[in-house]
C-alpha positions as CSV (number, residue, x, y, z in Angstrom):
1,X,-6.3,-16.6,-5.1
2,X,-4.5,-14.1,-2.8
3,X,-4.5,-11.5,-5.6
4,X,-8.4,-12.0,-6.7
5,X,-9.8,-11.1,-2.9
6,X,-7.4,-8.3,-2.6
7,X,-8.9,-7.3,-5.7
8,X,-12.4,-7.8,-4.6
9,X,-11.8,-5.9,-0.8
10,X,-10.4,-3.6,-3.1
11,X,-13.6,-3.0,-5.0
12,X,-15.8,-3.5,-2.0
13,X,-14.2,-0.8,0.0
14,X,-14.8,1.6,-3.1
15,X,-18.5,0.5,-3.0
16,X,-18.7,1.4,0.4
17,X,-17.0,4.7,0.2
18,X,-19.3,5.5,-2.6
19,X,-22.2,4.5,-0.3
20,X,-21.2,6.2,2.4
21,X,-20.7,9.4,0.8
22,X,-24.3,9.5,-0.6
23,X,-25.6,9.0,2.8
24,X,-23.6,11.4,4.3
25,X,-24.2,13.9,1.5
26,X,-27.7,13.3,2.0
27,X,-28.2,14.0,5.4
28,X,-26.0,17.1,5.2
29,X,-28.4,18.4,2.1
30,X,-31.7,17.5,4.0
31,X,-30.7,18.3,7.5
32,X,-32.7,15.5,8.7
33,X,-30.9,14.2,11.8
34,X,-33.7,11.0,12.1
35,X,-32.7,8.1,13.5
36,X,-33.1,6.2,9.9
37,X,-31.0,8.2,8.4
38,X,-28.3,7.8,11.2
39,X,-28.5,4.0,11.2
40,X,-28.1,4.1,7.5
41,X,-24.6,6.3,7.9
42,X,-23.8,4.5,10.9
43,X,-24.1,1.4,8.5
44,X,-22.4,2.9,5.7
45,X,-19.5,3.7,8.2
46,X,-19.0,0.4,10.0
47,X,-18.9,-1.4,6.5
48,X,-15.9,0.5,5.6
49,X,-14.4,0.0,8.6
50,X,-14.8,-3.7,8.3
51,X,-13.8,-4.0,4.8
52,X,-10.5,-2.2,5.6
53,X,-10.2,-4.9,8.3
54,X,-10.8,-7.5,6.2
55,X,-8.5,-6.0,3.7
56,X,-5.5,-6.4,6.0
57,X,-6.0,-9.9,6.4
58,X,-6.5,-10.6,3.0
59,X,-2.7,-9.2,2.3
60,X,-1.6,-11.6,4.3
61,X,-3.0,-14.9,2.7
62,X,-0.2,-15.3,0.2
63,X,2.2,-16.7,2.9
64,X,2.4,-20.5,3.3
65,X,3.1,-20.3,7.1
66,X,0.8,-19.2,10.2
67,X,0.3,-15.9,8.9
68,X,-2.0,-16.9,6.6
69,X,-4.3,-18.2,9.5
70,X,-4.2,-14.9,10.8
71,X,-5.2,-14.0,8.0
72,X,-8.0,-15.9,8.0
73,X,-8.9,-15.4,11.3
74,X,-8.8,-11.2,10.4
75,X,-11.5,-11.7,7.6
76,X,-14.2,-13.6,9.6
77,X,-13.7,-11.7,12.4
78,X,-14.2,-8.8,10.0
79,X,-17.4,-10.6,8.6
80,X,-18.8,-11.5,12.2
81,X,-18.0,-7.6,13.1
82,X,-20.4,-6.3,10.3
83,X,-22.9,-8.6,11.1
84,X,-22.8,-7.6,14.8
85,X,-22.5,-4.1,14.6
86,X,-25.3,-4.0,11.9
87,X,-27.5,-5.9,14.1
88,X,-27.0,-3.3,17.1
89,X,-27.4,0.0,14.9
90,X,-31.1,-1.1,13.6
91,X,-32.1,-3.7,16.9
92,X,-30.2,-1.8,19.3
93,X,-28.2,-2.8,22.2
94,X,-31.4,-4.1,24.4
95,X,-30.2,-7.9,24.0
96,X,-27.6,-8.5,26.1
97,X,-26.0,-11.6,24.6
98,X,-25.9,-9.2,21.7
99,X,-23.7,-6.7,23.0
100,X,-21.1,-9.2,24.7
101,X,-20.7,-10.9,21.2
102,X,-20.3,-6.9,19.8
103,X,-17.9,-6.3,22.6
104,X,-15.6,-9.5,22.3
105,X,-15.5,-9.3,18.3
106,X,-14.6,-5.6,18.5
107,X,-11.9,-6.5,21.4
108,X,-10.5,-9.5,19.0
109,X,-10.5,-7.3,15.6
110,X,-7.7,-4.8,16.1
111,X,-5.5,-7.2,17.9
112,X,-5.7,-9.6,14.9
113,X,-5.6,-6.3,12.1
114,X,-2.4,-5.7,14.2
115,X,-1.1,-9.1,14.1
116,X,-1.8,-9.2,9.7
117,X,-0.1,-6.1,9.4
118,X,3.1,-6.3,11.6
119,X,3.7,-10.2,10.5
120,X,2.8,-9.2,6.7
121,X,6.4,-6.5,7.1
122,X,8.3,-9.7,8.1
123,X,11.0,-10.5,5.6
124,X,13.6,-13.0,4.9
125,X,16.1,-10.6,5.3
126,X,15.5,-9.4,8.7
127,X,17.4,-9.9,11.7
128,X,17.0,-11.8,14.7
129,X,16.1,-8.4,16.6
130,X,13.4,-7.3,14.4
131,X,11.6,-11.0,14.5
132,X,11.7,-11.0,18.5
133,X,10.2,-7.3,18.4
134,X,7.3,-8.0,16.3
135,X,6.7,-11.4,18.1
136,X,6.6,-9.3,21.3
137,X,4.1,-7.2,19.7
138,X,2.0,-9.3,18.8
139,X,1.6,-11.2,21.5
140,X,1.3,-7.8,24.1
141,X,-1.3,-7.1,21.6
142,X,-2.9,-10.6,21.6
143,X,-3.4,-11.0,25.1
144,X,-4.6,-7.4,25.6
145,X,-7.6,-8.0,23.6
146,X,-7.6,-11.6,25.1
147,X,-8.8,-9.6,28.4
148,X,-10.5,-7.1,26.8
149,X,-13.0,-10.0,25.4
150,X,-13.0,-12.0,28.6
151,X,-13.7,-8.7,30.4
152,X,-17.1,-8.5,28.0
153,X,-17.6,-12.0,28.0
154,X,-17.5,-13.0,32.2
155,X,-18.1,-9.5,33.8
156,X,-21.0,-8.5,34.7
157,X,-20.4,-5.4,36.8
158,X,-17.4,-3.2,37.0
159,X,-14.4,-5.2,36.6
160,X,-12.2,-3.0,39.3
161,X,-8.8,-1.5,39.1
162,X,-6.6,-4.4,38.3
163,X,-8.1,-5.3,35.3
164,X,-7.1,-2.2,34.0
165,X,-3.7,-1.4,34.9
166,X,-3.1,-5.4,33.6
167,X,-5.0,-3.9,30.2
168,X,-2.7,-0.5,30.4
169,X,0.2,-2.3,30.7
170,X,-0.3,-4.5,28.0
171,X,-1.4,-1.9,25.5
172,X,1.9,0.1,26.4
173,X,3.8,-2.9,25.8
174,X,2.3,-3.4,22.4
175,X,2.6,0.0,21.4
176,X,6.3,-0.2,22.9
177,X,7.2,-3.3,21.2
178,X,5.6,-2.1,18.0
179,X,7.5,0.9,17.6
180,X,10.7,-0.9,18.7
181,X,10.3,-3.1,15.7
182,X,10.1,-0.9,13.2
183,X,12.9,0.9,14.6
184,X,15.4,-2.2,14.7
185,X,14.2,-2.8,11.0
186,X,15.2,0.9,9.9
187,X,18.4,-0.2,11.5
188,X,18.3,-3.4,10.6
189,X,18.1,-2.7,6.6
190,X,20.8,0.2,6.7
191,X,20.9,3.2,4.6
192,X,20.6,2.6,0.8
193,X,23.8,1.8,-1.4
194,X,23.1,5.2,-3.3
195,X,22.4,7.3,-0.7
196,X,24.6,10.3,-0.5
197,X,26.1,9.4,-3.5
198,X,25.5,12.4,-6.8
199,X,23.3,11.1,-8.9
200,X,23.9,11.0,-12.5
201,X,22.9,13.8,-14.6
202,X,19.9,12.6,-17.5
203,X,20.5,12.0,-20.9
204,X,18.7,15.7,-21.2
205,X,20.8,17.4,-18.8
206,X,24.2,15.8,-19.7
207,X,26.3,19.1,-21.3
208,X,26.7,18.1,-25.3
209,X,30.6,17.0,-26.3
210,X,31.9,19.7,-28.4
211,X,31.6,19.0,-32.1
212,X,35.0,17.6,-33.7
213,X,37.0,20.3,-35.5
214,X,40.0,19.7,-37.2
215,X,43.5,20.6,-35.1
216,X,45.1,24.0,-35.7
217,X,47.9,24.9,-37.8
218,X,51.0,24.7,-36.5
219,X,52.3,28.1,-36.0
220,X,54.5,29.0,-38.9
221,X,57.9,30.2,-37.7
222,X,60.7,32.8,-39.2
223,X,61.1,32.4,-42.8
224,X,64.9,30.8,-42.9
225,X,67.8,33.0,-43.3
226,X,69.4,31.9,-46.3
227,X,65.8,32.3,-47.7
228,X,65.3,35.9,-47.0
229,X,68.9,37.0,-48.4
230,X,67.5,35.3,-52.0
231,X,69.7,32.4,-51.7
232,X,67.1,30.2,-52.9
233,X,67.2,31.6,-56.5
234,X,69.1,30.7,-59.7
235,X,72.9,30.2,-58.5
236,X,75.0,33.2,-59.1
């Protein structure tokens, strides 16, 4: 199942690439900067950007453990994305239940596109380290977008200058722990076996054995004595 909707983000992000090219193609031919030809780039655009989301979660869905609810959870929140964003590029933003929705979902999205892709790199192999590090990551990165959505969900004016240093600190954090994970897997994994070692030359390259030739003569030494005084004819 895993394989088939990979296969099927696959082809839907290659539709959308395709669509979004004509559109952009066209309004760069007709210089015509109206606003239907925006909201149909626009369009063009966010679907990408929402298959590619939804593409992360999918690689994820072949696990038997909680990352295949992340999974999940990436693809609909994906899904609900397009829907949301398509609704403001050709209604607008007038509504303002509207917009909250847009804001959460878009808050949500890169926090669970994170979570898919730094729990997908998680290996039976990998140390205690490297799991503590991504776990650290993805939750700085989970309740970062947790305010970010309550910020667009309950405020209604500005929300003042904690809220953001608590949301700077947490996206530092993520980034931090992120980083640190990928690091202490590097380390974790060690060089490879084969690394500095020559590498053996091709069957192409390999210099040819000399064909066999038969050995030398031996060299052939001073002709006895007895024979070069004529000894060795008839007896006198």
């Amino acid at each position: 199942m895993q394989g088939s909707l990979t296969r099927r983000f696959v082809i839907a992000l290659a539709a959308t690439l395709c669509v979004a090219a004509v559109c952009a193609i066209s309004v760069v031919l007709t210089g015509s900067l109206a606003a239907t030809a925006l909201q149909g780039l626009g369009s063009a655009v966010v679907a990408v950007l929402c298959v590619l989301t939804g593409l992360a979660g999918a690689s994820v869905l072949e696990h038997d453990d909680a990352r295949r609810s992340v999974g999940l959870a990436t693809i609909l929140l994906s899904g609900f994305e397009l829907v949301l964003a398509l609704a403001a590029i050709w209604t607008g933003l007038s509504n303002e239940t509207l917009a909250r929705a847009l804001g959460m979902c878009s808050s949500l999205l890169p926090a669970f596109v994170h979570a898919s892709l730094m729990l997908g790199r998680v290996r039976d192999e990998d140390g205690r380290a490297v799991r503590l590090l991504t776990a650290a990551a993805v939750t700085a990165s989970m309740l970062g977008a947790a305010v970010l959505a309550g910020g667009f969900a309950v405020v209604t004016g500005s929300p003042g200058g904690a809220y953001w240093r608590l949301l700077g600190v947490l996206a530092v954090l993520g980034t931090l722990f992120t980083l640190l994970a990928l690091i202490a897997r590097r380390l974790d994994r060690g060089p490879s076996p084969r690394r500095g070692m020559p590498e053996a030359p091709a069957a192409s390259d390999a210099p040819h054995a000399p064909e066999s030739q038969p050995p030398p003569a031996p060299p052939r030494g001073p002709r006895n004595h007895s024979l070069a005084l004529g000894l060795d004819g008839p007896g006198r």
